[in-house]
N, C-alpha and C positions, 0 to 999 in steps of 0.2 A: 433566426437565432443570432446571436450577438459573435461580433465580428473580432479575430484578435490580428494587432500588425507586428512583423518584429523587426529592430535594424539591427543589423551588426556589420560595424567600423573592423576594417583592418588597414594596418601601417602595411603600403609595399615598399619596396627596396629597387624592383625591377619594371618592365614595363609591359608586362607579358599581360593579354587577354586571361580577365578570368575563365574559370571555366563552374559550372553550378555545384556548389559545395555540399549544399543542406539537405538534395537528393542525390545520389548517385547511380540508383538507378532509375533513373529519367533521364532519356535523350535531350539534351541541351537543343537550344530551340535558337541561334543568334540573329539579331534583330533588333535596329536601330532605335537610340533611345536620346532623346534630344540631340544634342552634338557626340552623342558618342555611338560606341557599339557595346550593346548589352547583351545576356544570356536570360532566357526568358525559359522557366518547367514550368507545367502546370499538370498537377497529381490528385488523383479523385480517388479517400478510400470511405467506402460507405459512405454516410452522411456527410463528411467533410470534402469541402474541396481548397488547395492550395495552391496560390498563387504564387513563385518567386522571381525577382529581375534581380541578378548579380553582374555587378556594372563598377565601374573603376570612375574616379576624380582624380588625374593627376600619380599621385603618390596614396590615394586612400581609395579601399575598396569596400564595396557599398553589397551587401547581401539584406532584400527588403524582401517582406512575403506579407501578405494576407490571406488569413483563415476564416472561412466561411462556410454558410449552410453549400451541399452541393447543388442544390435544386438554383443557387443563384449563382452559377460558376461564371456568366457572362456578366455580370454587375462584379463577384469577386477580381476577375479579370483586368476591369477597365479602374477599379479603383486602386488597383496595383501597378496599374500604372500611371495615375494619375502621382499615384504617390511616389513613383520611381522618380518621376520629372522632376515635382515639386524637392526630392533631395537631391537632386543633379544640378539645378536649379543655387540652390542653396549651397552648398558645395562650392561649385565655381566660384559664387560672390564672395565666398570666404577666402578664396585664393589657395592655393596649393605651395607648398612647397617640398623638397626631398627630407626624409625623416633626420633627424639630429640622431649620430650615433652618442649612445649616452653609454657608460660602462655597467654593465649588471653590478646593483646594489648589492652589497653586502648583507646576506641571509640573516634573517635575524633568529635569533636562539631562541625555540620553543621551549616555554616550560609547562608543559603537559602532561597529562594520565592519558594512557593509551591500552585500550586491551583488544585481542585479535583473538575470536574466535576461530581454533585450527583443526582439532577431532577429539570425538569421544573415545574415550578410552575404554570403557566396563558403559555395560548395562545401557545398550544402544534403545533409542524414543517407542516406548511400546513393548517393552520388554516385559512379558507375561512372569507373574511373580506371587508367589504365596500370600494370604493374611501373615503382617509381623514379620516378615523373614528381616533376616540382617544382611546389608549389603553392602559396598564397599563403588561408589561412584568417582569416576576418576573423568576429567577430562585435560586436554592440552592446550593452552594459551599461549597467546606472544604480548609480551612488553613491544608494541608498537608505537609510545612515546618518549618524552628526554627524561623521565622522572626515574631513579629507581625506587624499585618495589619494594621497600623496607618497613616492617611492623605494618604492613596492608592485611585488613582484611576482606572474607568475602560474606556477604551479610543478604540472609533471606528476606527476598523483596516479592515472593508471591508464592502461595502454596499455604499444605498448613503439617508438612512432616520435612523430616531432616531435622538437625542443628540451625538455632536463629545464625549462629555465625561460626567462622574457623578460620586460620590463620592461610598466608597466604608465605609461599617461600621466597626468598627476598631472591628479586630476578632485577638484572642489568636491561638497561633497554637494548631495543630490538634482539632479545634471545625469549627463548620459548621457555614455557616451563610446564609440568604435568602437577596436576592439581587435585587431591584428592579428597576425599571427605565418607564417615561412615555414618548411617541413616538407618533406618528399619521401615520397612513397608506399611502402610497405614493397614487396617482391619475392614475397612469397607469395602465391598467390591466395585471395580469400577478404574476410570484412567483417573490417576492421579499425578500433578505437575508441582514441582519445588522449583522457584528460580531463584539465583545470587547473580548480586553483581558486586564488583571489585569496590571497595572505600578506603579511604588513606587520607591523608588531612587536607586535603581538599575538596573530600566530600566524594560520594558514588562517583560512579563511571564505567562507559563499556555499555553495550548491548546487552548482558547478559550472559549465564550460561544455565542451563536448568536439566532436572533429571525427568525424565517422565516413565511410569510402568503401570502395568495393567495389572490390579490385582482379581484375582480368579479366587472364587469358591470362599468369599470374606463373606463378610455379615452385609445385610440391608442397608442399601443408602438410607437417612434420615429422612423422612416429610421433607415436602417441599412446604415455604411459607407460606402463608396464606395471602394470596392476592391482595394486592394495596394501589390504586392508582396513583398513589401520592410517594410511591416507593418502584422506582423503574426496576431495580433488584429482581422486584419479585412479578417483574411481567414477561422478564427475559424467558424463553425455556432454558431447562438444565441439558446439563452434558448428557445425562441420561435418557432424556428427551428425544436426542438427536440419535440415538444409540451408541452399543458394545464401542470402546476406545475412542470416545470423543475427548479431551480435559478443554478445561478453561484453561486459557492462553495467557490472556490480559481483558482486564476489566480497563473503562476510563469511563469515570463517573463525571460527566460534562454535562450541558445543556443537549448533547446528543449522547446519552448514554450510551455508550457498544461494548459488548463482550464478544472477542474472538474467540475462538475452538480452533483446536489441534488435534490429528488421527494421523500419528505414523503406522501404526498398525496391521487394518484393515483391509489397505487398498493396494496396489500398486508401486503407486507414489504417494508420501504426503499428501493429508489434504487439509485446507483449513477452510473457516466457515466464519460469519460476523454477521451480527443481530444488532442494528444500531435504531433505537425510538427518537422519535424530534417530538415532543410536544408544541402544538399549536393551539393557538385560542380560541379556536371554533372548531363546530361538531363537522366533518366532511368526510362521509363515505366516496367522494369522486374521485378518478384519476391522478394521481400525482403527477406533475410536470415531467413529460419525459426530458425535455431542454435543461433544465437544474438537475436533472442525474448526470446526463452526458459531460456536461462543464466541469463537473465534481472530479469527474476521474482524471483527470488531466492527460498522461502521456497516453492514455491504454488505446489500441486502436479499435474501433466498433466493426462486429459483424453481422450484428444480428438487434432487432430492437423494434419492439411495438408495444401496442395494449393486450393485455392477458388477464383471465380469469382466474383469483382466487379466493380460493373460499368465498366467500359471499361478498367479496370486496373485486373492483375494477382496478387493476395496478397496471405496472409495466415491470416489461423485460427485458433485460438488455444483457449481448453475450459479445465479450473483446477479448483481447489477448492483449500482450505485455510486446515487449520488442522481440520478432519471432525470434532470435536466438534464444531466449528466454523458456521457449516451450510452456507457458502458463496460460490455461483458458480461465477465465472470470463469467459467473456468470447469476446476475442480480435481478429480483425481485423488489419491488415497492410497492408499496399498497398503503392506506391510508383507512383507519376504523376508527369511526369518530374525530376528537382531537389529537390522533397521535399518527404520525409517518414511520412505517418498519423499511426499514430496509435488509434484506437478505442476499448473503452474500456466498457462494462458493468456489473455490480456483485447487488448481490442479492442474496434473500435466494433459497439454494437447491430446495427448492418447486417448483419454479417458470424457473426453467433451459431452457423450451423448447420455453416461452416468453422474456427471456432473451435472447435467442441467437437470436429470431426472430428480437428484440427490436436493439440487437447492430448492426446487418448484416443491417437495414435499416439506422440508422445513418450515417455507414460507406459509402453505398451507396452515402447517403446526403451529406454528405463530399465530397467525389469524386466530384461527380456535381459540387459542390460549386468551387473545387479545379481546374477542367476544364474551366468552366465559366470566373475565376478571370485569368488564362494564356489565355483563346482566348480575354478577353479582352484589356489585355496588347499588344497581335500582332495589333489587329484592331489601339492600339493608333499610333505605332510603323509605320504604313503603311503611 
């Protein structure tokens, strides 16, 4: 697998040995690095192995690592250090001197839109609710930029109930303000999600804030459309698909189409879900690269990953977490039917890990289906 290096320079002041910053818990390892002394970790999690030398030039401290497959920890090793030298090396010919005290620049004045999501006030995510009822959503934000809030409003950006828009109360930056809006619950049964985000003359802004409620004992969701290849819309499955208190989250209609799902609900903890298609130009029932999923996720750490059976298709699996403080288990399905790459996706709290992976392994299942179904339809028209 492909190899990443990283440097990072810091200005010292003093002349103290470093000691290894980037892991802290790795016992520091010290150990001569050309003319100098250096601190040498090396940390193996799952597949990755990580190489670091943290090492000092003079007045400048040098933190170098290489990441690689673990299976090559002794090639990751020695080209870490090769690369230590070569910037030690590099370093000295530049010559050292002590830093220049320079006086902290004078801060410059932001002119920004800033919103901070703080809590919901009424009708917390998953709140079971009549066809039609009337209801009264409140949430609390902060002005956490230099702008004030004046003639802002807050404008529907996904959903298909509530107000398109409402006023927002004119707030001073950094103070809070409670925000409210009245809505009526849609008629269909099933989760339903409204999001707004803040606008003012400068155009949207903010993550968002949205209401979401479960409506019980309402009328029949509509047909689903009719399958279209040429239409990713209608290859995704629905909320309903997935089951009782799933809503769409966010669509992003791109070259990789994905639609997230949202379930406060049901479980425990939140859980959310992502259904992402890549169309490719040839027909390929084989494996998808487990290599280009792993690089994809960037920070997550792997624990778990091979080849797995679904539906009729050879995919992979792959099961990480987040930074453990974090308590989030991830855990992905890929698989490949004809020209198109699913990816399936489900995370939740660490608690819940062995319902989780049960929960996404059946989506993706569903997928597939779904993903077969809509190609043998297409031949049938074709004939």
């Amino acid at each position: 697998m492909a190899r990443r290096v990283t440097i990072k320079l810091e200005t010292l002041t003093d002349t103290t040995l470093l000691t290894v910053r980037s892991q802290s818990s790795v016992t520091p390892d010290p150990r001569p690095l050309g003319d100098a002394l250096g601190v040498k970790s090396v940390m193996v999690q799952g597949f990755l192995a990580t190489v670091t030398y943290d090492f000092r030039v003079g007045h400048t401290g040098v933190l170098l690592s290489v990441e690689g497959a673990a299976r090559d920890a002794e090639d990751v090793a020695a080209q870490a250090r090769q690369f230590a030298e070569l910037e030690q090396d590099f370093r000295r010919a530049a010559g050292d001197k002590a830093p220049d005290v320079v006086p902290p620049p004078t801060a410059a004045i932001p002119r920004n839109d800033c919103m901070h999501f703080v809590a919901d006030l009424s009708i917390p995510d998953g709140t079971r609710v009549d066809p039609g009822a009337d209801l009264t959503k409140s949430w609390r934000l902060e002005n956490c930029g230099d702008t004030v809030w004046d003639n802002f409003q807050a404008v529907r950006v996904g959903g298909e109930y509530g107000p398109e828009s409402f006023s927002v109360p004119r707030t001073e930056p950094r103070q809070p303000v409670d925000l409210s809006t009245q809505l009526q619950s849609p008629l269909t049964s099933g989760c339903h999600r409204a999001t707004y985000r803040l606008a003012g003359p400068r155009g949207q802004f903010g993550s968002g804030a949205f209401v979401e409620v479960v409506v019980v004992n309402g009328d029949a969701a509509p047909p689903a459309s009719e399958p279209n290849l040429d239409d990713p819309s209608t290859l995704v499955l629905l909320p309903t698909d997935l089951g009782e208190g799933w809503c769409t989250a966010s669509v992003r209609p791109s070259s990789d189409y994905t639609v997230t799902f949202h379930n406060s609900a049901d479980f425990p903890a939140p859980r959310d879900a992502l259904i992402s298609l890549t169309r490719s130009d040839t027909a390929d029932d084989a494996a998808p690269s487990l290599v280009s999923l792993l690089l994809a996720l960037g920070p997550q750490i792997p624990l778990d990953y091979g080849d797995w059976a679904i539906g009729d298709a050879t995919g992979v699996r792959l099961v990480t977490t987040d930074v453990p403080d974090r308590g989030q288990i991830h855990v992905y399905y890929e698989f490949n039917v004809e020209h198109i790459t699913s990816l399936v996706e489900v995370h939740g709290s660490q608690d819940e890990v062995s319902e989780i992976d049960a929960q996404a392994l059946e989506f993706a299942q569903a997928e597939e289906s779904w993903l077969r179904k809509c190609f043998a339809a297409r031949a049938q028209s074709l004939q």
